[in-house]
N, C-alpha and C positions, 0 to 999 in steps of 0.2 A: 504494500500500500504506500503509496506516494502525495504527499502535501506540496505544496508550494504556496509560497508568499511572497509580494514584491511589494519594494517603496523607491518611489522616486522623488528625490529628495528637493526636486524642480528647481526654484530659482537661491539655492545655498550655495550655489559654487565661489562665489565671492563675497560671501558672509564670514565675518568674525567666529572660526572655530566655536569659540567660548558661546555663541549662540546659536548655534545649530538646533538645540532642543528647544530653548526660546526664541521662538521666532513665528513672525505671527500666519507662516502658511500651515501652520498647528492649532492655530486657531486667534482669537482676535483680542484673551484676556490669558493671565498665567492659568488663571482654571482650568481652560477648554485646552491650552497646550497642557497641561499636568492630567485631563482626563483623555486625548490624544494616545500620548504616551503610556500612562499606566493601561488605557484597553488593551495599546498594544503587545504588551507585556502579558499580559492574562486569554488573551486571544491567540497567543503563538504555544504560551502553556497549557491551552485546553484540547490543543493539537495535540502537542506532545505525550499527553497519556495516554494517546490510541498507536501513534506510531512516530517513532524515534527518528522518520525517515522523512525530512522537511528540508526542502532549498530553499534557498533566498534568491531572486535574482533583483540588483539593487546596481546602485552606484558606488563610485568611491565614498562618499559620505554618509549613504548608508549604511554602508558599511562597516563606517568609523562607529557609528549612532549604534548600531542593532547589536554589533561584534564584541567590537574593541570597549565601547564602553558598558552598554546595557549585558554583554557577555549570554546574550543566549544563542542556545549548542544548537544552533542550525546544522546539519547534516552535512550538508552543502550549502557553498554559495558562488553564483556567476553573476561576475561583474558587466553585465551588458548593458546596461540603462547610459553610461557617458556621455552616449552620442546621440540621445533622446531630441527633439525638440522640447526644451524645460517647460516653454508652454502648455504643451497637452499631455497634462497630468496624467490621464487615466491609460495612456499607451505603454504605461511602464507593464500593468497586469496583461493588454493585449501584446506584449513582447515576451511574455514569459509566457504566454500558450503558445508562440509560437519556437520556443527550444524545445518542447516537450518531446517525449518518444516511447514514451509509456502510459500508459493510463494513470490519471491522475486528478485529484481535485486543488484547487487554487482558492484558496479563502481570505477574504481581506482581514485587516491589521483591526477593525471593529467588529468583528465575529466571531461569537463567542459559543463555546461549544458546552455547556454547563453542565446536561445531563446527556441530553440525544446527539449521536455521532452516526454520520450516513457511511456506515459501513460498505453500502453495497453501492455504492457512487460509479464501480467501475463495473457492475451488471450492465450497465445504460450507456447508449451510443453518445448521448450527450445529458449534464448534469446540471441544475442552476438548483437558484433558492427558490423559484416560483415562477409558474408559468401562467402569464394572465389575457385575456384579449386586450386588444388596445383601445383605449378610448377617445371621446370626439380632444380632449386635451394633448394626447400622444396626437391626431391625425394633424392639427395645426403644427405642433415641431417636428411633426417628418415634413409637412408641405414645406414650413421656413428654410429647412436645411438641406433640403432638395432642391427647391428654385435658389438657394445660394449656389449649391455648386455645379450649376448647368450655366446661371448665369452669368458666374464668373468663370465661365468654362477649364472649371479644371480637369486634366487629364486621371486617368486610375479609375474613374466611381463605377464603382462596383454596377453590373447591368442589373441586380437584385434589387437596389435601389432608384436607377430608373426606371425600371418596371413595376414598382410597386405604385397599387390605385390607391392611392387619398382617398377618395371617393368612396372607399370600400374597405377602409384601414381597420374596424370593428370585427371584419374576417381575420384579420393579421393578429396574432399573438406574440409577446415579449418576453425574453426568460431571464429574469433577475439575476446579478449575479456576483449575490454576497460572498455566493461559490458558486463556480464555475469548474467543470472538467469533465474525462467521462473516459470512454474509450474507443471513440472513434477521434483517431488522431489523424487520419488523413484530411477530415469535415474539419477539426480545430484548429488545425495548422494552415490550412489552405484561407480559415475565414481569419484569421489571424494576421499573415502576410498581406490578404488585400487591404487591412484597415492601413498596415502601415505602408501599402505602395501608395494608397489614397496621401496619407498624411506627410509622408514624402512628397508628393507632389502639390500640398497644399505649402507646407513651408518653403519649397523652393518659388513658389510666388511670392510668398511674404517676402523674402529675403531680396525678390526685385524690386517689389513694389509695397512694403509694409499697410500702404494705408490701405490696400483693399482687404486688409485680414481685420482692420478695425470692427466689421459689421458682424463678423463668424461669430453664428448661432451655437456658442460653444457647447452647451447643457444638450441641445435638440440631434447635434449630430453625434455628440460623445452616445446619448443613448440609442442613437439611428443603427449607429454602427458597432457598438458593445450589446444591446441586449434585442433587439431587432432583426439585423440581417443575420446573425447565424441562425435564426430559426427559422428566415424567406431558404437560407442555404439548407438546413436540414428537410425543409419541408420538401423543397427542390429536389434531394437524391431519394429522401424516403416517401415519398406522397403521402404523409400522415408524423404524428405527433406520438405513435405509441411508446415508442424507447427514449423518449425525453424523461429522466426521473428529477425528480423535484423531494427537497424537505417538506417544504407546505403544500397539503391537498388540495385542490381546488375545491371551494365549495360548489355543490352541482345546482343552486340555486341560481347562484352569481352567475357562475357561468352560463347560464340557460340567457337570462336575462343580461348578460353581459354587465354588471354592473358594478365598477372599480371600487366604491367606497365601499358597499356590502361586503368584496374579495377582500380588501383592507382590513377591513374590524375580524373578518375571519381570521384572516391571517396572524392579526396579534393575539386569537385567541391560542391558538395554536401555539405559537410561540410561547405563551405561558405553560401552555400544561404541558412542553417538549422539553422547556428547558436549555432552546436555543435561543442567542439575542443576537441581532444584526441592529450596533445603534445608527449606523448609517439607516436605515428603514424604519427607524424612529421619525415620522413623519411632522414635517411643519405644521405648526396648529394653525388651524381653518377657523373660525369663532364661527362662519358658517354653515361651516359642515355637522350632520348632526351626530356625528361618530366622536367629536373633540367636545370634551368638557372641562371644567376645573378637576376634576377626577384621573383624567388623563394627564392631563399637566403635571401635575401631581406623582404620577406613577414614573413618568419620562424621567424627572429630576430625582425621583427617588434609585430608580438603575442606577444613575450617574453617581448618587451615593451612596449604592452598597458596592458600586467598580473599586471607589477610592480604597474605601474600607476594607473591601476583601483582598486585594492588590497589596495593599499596606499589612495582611496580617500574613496571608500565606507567600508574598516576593517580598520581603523585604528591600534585599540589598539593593534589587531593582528600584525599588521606590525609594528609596535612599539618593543613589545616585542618579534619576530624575530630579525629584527636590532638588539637589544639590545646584545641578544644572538650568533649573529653572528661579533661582536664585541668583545667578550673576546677571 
């Protein structure tokens, strides 16, 4: 059984060592970097009790951060993030599906494995946290980030993405991917290399012409192309959806009715009674929505204080030397 985890440590390359941990693409107060970091720390150790066998693939300063100082026993680690564009953050994890050559699950640095572990992650051609239909919200940031990159005619997009009807994005489904992995590696690798021949050829504009990258619909294509087109690609080779396994079930309510806030509130039910926590999928509260109340608020901020707490009683040294570092 095979984990992986990346971080790319984006725009630290000419930051002050002594700030590397403080610094505010950790977050925007010491708290949210100090809850950052200690998830990370308790995210990489909930791994660790099922299998000894976890790569890092990172940067140099990741790997100062993850190694050298925070000292957890990664199995391995490949240094390939350097030559990233530090801008687009989220191609550090589609860089690391694409070294892969075994089956394998990739789980972020906020994902936390408390009670339930997806053991059979490598039964399944492909693996995420949740596979949901897209709704009328998702069909506006695929339209934004599609007429962005026809208009600005960039070369690489994927024909998965041109082909895909707007008009009809309610049939399309997306697969979260708090984890990501599985065991078709030819489907991973293959959807993996087109994001980055895309994104290669999006930065080699920028680098002509910077100002027409000003408008990129950052949020709408990172999702277009992380949780999106591998399932236009999977649906593509397999004509169906059966070997997609997922932690969260679908509710077959939600699903019937397509209906995203319903698949939501399910989802965090779940999450309770499994014992998994993705705080990334800790959702922005909605005062509109009638899934968000003081009750949830409530719950969100209380996670975040039994992370510190538990972080602090079972890692110490880790939490030590965080503190530490979040103190200069």
């Amino acid at each position: 059984m095979k984990l992986v985890q990346s971080l790319l440590t984006s725009k630290l390359k000419n930051t002050d060592p002594s700030r590397w941990f403080n610094n505010k693409q950790w977050g925007d107060s010491i708290e949210k970097r100090r809850m950052y970091w200690y998830t990370w720390v308790w995210s990489f150790m909930s791994g660790y009790k099922h299998t000894k066998n976890i790569e890092l693939v990172t940067d140099d300063i990741g790997k100062y951060i993850l190694i050298d100082a925070l000292k957890l026993p990664y199995s391995s680690i490949k240094i390939e993030l350097n030559n990233l564009n530090q801008k687009y953050w989220f191609l550090g994890k589609i860089k690391a599906y694409s070294l892969q050559t075994e089956p394998f699950l990739h789980y972020d640095g906020d994902v936390i494995f408390r009670d339930y572990f997806p053991k059979d992650f490598s039964d399944y051609n492909l693996f995420g946290q949740h596979l949901i239909y897209c709704n009328q919200g998702v069909s506006f940031d695929i339209l934004m980030a599609k007429n962005y990159l026809i208009l600005n005619d960039y070369e690489n997009i994927p024909e998965q993405l041109l082909n895909i009807d707007v008009n009809n994005i309610r049939d399309h489904k997306l697969l979260n991917s708090g984890v990501y992995g599985g065991s078709d590696l030819e489907l991973i690798n293959k959807h993996a290399n087109i994001v980055l021949k895309l994104f290669d050829s999006i930065s080699h504009k920028e680098s002509i012409n910077p100002a027409k990258i000003k408008n990129l619909p950052f949020v709408a294509l990172f999702s277009l192309c992380e949780e999106i087109l591998p399932v236009l690609m999977y649906k593509e080779k397999y004509n169906d959806y059966n070997k997609i396994g997922t932690i969260f079930k679908t509710s077959e309510i939600a699903n019937k009715e397509k209906n995203l806030e319903m698949e939501n509130l399910h989802f965090e039910q779940q999450s309770k009674k499994l014992g998994y926590v993705h705080l990334g999928g800790l959702k922005k509260v909605n005062p509109k929505s009638k899934i968000y109340d003081e009750k949830s608020i409530a719950n969100e901020q209380k996670i975040r204080e039994n992370i510190i707490k538990n972080v602090r009683e079972m890692y110490p040294e880790q939490a030590k030397i965080i503190d530490l570092f979040l103190s200069m």
